[in-house]
N, C-alpha and C positions, 0 to 999 in steps of 0.2 A: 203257713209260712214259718220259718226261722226264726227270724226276730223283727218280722215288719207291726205295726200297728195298726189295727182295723178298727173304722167307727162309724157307725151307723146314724143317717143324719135323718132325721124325719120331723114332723110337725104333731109335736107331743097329744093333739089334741086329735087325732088320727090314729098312732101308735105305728109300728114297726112295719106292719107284714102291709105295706100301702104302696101304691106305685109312683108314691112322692121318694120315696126311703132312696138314700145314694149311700153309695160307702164311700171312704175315702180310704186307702190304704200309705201310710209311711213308710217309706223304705228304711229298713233295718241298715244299722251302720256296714259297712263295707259291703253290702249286699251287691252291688254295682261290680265287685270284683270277680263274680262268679256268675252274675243273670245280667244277659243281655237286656237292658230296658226297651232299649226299640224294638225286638224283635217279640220281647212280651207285647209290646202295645199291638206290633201287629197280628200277630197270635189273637187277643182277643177282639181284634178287628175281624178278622176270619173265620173265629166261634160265631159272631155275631149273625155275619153275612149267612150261615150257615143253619142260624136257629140251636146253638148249641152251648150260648155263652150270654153274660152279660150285653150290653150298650155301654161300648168307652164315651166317656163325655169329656176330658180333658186330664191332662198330664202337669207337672211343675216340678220346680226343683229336688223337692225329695220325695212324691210320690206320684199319684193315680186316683182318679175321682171316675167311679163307676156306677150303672144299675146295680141294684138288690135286686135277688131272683129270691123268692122264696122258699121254703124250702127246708128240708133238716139235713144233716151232717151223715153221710152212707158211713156204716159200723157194718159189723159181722152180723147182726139181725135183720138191718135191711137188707142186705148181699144176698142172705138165703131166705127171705122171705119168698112166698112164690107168687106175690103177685109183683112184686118189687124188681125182681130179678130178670124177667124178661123187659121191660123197661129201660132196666139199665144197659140190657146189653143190646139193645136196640141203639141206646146213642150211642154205645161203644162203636157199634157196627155204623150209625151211618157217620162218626166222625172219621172210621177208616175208609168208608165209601165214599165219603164226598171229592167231587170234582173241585179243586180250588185252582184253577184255569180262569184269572178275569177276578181273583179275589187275592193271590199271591204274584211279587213280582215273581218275573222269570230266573232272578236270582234265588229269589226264597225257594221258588219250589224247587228247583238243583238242589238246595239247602235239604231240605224236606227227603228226598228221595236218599241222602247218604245217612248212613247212622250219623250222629253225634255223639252218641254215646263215649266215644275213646277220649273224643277230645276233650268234653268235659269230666270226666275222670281226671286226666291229666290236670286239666285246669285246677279242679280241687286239689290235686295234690301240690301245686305247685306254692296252694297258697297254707301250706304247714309250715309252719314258723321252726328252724331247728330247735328251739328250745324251749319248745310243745309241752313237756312233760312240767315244765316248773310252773305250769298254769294248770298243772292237773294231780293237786294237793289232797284230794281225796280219793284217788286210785291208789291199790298196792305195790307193793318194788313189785310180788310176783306180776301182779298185772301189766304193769306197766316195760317188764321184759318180755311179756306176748305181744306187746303194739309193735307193730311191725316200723321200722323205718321209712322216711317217703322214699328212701333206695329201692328198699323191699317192694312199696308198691307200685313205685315205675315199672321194677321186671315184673312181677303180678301181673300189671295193665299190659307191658310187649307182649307175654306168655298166651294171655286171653286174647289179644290180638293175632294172632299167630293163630291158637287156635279157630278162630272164627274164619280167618282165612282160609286156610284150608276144609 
C-alpha cells in the first residue's frame, strides 16, 4: 500500500506463520479519496469465494481486519524462477477465468466488464493540489519544469482515451 499500516496479530507463544495470525490493515490518511472501500471489501469477498485471497473478517472506521496467507513477497527471482512462475500464472489465469456469477452483484460485474482504468486516472488527477510543487522542496527547478501540469495530464488521459477508442 501507500500509506496504510499493517500488523500482524498472533499468539506470541505460537509465532507468525500460524492460522491464529490476522492482519489488521489502517487506512492511510485521505486514502478514502482515491480507493473505493466497499468495493475493496467486496473484491476480497470474491478472491475468497474463489480461493484466491484472504477471509475478510470485519471492517471499522479506519481500516480492515483480515486472514494471514502465508507466504513471501513476489520480486523479480521469484517471477522467473521456473518452478514459481507457472504457479503464478496459474492464478493469474484462473483469476481471469473465473465465473463470478452468484459471487458479484449484477452491478459489480457491469462494473467489472468496463475498464476503470480512465476514471481512475482522472480521479487521481483530480486530487493534485495546484500548489503541488511547494511540497516538493527537494525536486530541481529543472525537474520540476518537466512535471507536467494536471491540464497536461487531463489532455494526456483524452489523447490515450481517444486512442483506445479507436
Amino acid at each position: 500500500g501507500i500509506n496504510n499500516k499493517l500488523y500482524a496479530c498472533y499468539p506470541k507463544s505460537i509465532g507468525l506463520d500460524s492460522t491464529e495470525t490476522l492482519l489488521v490493515r489502517l487506512y492511510g490518511k485521505d486514502t478514502e479519496k482515491f480507493i473505493d472501500r466497499d468495493e475493496e471489501i467486496a473484491t476480497l469477498k470474491t478472491f475468497k469465494a474463489i480461493d484466491l485471497g484472504p477471509k475478510f473478517y470485519c471492517s471499522f472506521l479506519n481500516g480492515i481486519c483480515y486472514e494471514y496467507l502465508p507466504g513471501s513477497i513476489v520480486d523479480n527471482k521469484i517471477v522467473t524462477d521456473p518452478v514459481s512462475f507457472p504457479r503464478i500464472a496459474e492464478s493469474i489465469a484462473s483469476l481471469h477465468l473465473a465465473n463470478f456469477k452468484g459471487l458479484r452483484t449484477e452491478e459489480q460485474l457491469d462494473k467489472d466488464e468496463k475498464p476503470f482504468i480512465f476514471n481512475k486516472i482522472a480521479q487521481l488527477i483530480d486530487l493534485i493540489r495546484p500548489d503541488y510543487s511547494k511540497n516538493m522542496s527537494k525536486m530541481t527547478d529543472e525537474c520540476l519544469k518537466k512535471t507536467p501540469t494536471s491540464t497536461q495530464l487531463r489532455d494526456d488521459l483524452s489523447f490515450l482515451q481517444n486512442q483506445v477508442k479507436k
